[in-house]
N, C-alpha and C positions, 0 to 999 in steps of 0.2 A: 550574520544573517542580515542581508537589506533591506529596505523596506519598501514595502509592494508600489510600484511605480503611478500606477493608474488604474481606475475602475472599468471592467469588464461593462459594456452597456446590457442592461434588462436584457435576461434569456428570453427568446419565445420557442420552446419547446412542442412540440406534438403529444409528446408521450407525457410530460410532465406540464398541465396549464399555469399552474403556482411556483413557474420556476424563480420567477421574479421575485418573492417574497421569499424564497428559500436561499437565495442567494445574499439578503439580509440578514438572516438570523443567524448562515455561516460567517459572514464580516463581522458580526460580532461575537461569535465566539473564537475569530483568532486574537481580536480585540479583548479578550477574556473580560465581556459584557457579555448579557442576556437581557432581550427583546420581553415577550409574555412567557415564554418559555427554553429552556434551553435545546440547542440542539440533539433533532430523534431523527436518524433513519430506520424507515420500515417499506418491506416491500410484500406485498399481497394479492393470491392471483387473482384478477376479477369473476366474478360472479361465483365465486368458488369452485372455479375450474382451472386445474392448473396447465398453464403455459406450457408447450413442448421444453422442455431442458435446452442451455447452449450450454456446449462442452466446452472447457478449458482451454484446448487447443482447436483452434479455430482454421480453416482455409490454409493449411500444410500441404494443401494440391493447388493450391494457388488460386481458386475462385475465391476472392476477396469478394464477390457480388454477393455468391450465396451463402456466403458467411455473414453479410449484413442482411439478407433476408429474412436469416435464419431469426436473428438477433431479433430484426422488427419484429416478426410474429409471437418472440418472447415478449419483447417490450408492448406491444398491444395487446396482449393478457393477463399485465402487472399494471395493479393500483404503486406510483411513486409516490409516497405520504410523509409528511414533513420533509425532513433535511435528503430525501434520497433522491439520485437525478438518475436517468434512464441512463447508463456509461457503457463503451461498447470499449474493452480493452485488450486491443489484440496480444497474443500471448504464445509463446510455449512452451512452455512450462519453467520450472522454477532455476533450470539452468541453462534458460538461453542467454544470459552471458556468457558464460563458457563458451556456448558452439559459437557465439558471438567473434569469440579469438580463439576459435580453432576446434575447440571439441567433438566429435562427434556424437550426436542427440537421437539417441533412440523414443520413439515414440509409442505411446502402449496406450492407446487407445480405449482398451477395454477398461482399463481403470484410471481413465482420466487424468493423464501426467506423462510425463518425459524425464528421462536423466541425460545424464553425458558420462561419455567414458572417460574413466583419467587418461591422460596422457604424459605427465609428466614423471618421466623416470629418474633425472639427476637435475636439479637446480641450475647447475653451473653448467650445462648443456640446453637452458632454454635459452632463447632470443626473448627480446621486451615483446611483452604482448603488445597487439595491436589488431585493428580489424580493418583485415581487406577488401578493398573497395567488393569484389565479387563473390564475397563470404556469401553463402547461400541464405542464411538464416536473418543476416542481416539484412540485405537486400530486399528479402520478404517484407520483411518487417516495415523497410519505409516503404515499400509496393502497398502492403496491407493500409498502413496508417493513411498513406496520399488516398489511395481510394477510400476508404470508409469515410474519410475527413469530408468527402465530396458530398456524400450519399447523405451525411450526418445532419446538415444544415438544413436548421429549423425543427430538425427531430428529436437529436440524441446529440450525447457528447462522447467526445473520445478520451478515455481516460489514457494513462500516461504507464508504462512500462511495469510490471511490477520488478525492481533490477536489482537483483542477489551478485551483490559485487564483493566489496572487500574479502575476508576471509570464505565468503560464503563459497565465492566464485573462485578462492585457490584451493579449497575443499573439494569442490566436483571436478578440478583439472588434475589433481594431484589423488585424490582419496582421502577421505577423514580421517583414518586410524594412521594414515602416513603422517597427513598434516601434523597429527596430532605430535607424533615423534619428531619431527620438522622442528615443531617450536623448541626443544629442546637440546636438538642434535645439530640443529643447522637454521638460529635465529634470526642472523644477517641475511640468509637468502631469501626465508622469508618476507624479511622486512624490506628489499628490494624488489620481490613481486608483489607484497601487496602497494610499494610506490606506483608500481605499473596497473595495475589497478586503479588506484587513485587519478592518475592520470589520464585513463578512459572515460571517467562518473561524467565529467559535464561534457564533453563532446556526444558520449551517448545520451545523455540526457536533452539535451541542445539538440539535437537533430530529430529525435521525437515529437520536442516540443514542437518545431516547426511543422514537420510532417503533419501530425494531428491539427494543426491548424489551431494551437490551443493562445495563442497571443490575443485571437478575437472570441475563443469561449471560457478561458478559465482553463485550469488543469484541477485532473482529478484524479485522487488516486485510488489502489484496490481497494481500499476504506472507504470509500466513498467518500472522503471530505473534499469539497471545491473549494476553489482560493480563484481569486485576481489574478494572482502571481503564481510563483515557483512552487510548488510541494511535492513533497514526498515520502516514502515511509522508509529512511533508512531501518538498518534490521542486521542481525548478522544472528542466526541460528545455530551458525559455530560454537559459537560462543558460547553455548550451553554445557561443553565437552572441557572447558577450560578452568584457569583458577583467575582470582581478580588479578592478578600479580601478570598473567600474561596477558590478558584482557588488557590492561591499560597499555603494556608497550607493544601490543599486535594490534590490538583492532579500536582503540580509541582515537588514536589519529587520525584513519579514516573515517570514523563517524564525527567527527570534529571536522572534516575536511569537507565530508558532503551536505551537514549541513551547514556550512560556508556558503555554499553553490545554489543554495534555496530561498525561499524569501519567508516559506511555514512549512514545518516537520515536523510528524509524530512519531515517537521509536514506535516499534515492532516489536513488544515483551513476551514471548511466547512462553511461557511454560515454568515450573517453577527452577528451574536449570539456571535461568537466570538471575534467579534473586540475588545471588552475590554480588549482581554487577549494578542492582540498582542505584546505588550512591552515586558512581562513576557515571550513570548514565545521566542522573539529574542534571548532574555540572556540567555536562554539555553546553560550549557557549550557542544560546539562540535557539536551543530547540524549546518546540511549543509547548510540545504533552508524549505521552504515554500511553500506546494500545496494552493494554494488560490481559495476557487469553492464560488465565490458568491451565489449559491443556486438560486431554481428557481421564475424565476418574478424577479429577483431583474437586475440591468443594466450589459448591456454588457460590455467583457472585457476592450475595450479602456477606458472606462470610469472610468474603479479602477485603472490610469497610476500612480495617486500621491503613492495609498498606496504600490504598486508594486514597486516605486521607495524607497521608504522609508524602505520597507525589504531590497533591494540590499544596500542601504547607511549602513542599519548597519551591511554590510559585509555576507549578506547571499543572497541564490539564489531564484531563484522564479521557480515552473514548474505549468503552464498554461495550461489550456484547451481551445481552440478556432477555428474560423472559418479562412481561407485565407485573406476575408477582416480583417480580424477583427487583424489578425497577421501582417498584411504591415501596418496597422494605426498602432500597437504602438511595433513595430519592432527598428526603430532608437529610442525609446525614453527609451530604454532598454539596458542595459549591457549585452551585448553577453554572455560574459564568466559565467555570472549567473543565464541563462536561458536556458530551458529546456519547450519546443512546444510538446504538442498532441493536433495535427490537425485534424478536421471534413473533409476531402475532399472527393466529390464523385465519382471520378475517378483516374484511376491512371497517366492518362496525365495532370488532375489538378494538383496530387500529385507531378508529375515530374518538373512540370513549376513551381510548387512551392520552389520546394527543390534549384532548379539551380536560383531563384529569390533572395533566402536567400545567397546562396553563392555572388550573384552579388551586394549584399546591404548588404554584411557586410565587 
């Protein structure tokens, strides 16, 4: 991981007037320091009336205009409170990698998300992936990013791809329950497509980056964390289907690889599928911290304080999802300087009592 080149100058945001101050409190929490308080994002509609909804998939007809419209009129009836910045991050869904190099992307609207078809019927009958120059999804996408980037200035920021690559992304071209007999039956061909893979991360990530214009705002990711520099949330969801023993020789070189390519990176822990891979994941050389989302039905946050504490012991942060109670129960029993709060509150005088609570109890 390198280290962050140069400082972003003072945000002047529309939507967010404290972005300058917010952009402090995150520099020291990649610095694993804290200010008065550690970093919270929280977001709340003004006057407690909620914002019209923006959908996942955004300008899939191609009016990138009224996809940013759409977005202002969210962002002008959201209070952005502490560490949260108004982020506009164009998307479709969780496997436009795939259509990226080939797949075709059904879109379903009504429930807010897209797949891709597999396409891959025999290993040794694919070509190296790659993405062509007039791949339709692609192309969108820097369309989408050059225009919003225009529109963005002085208002909002453009956040940065959310990009289900490695395994994730041989998953939705191939099918999971293939892949899954892949690792087994056929672990060289695997391991030559997820190189190709690998191989895509920083061109697609690189071309983003410029697109969104992020060299003079910061980058951002689905998590909301803003950086100077590089970040992002590698992640493989795969990996939940696995045992550690194939984790470490499928999918830990690519996450070794992509956070090479970063300057600050949080994993993507989703669910408790993953537990086995937590040790492997700590040792990651360079990465920062750990989203931890127990998944649903499973116990509330106070309740994972041991494993929470066990990522910060080995030198990395943690960034949480939680409620107000649920943040003053395991508040003290937490490393400031390695945490990172997005808060559920439903107002913004909760929000506010909360924010001045955190400063007064740390």
């Amino acid at each position: 991981m390198s280290t962050i080149a140069g400082r972003v100058a003072p945000l002047e945001l529309k939507y967010k007037p404290d972005a300058a101050e917010a952009q402090e409190r995150v520099r020291a929490f990649w610095q694993r320091e804290v200010l008065d308080r550690p970093c919270v994002c929280i977001r709340v509609p003004k006057g407690g009336v909620d914002p019209p909804s923006v959908p996942q998939v955004l300008a899939a007809d191609g009016d990138y205009a009224g996809a940013v419209a759409l977005f202002e009129e969210w962002a002008s009836g959201t209070c952005f409170l502490g560490e949260a910045f108004p982020v506009l991050s164009p998307c479709w869904g969780p496997d436009q990698f795939a259509a990226f190099i080939g797949a075709d992307l059904i879109l379903a609207p009504e429930t807010n998300t897209s797949w891709a078809v597999p396409f891959v019927e025999d290993w040794d009958e694919v070509e190296p992936f790659s993405i062509r120059p007039d791949n339709r999804w692609w192309s969108m996408t820097l369309d989408f990013y050059t225009a919003a980037a225009r529109l963005a200035d002085g208002k909002f920021l453009m956040g940065h791809l959310d990009i289900h690559s490695n395994l994730d992304c041989l998953a939705a071209v191939r099918g999971p329950e293939r892949l899954c007999m892949d690792l087994i039956e056929h672990p060289d061909e695997v391991l030559r497509a997820a190189g190709w893979m690998d191989s895509l991360y920083k061109p697609v990530y690189n071309a983003v980056y410029e697109a969104g214009g992020m060299a003079e705002q910061g980058t951002v990711t689905w998590l909301g964390l803003w950086s100077d520099g590089r970040t992002h949330v590698p992640s493989c969801d795969f990996c939940y289907m696995i045992s550690p023993e194939h984790f470490r020789r499928f999918v830990m070189p690519s996450l070794e690889y992509e956070v090479s390519c970063l300057d600050t990176a949080i994993y993507h822990m989703d669910g408790v599928g993953q537990l086995p891979h937590l040790d492997d994941i700590l040792a990651i050389p360079g990465l920062h911290g750990v989203q931890w989302v127990p998944g649903v039905g499973e116990r509330r946050m106070p309740e994972w304080i041991d494993l929470l504490r066990k990522i910060q012991r080995a030198g990395k942060s943690v960034q949480i999802g939680l409620y107000p109670d649920e943040l003053k129960a395991v508040h003290s029993k937490l490393d400031p300087r390695k945490t990172f709060y997005e808060v559920g509150c439903g107002t913004e005088a909760e929000a506010r009592e909360l924010l001045g609570w955190l400063v007064d109890h740390t």
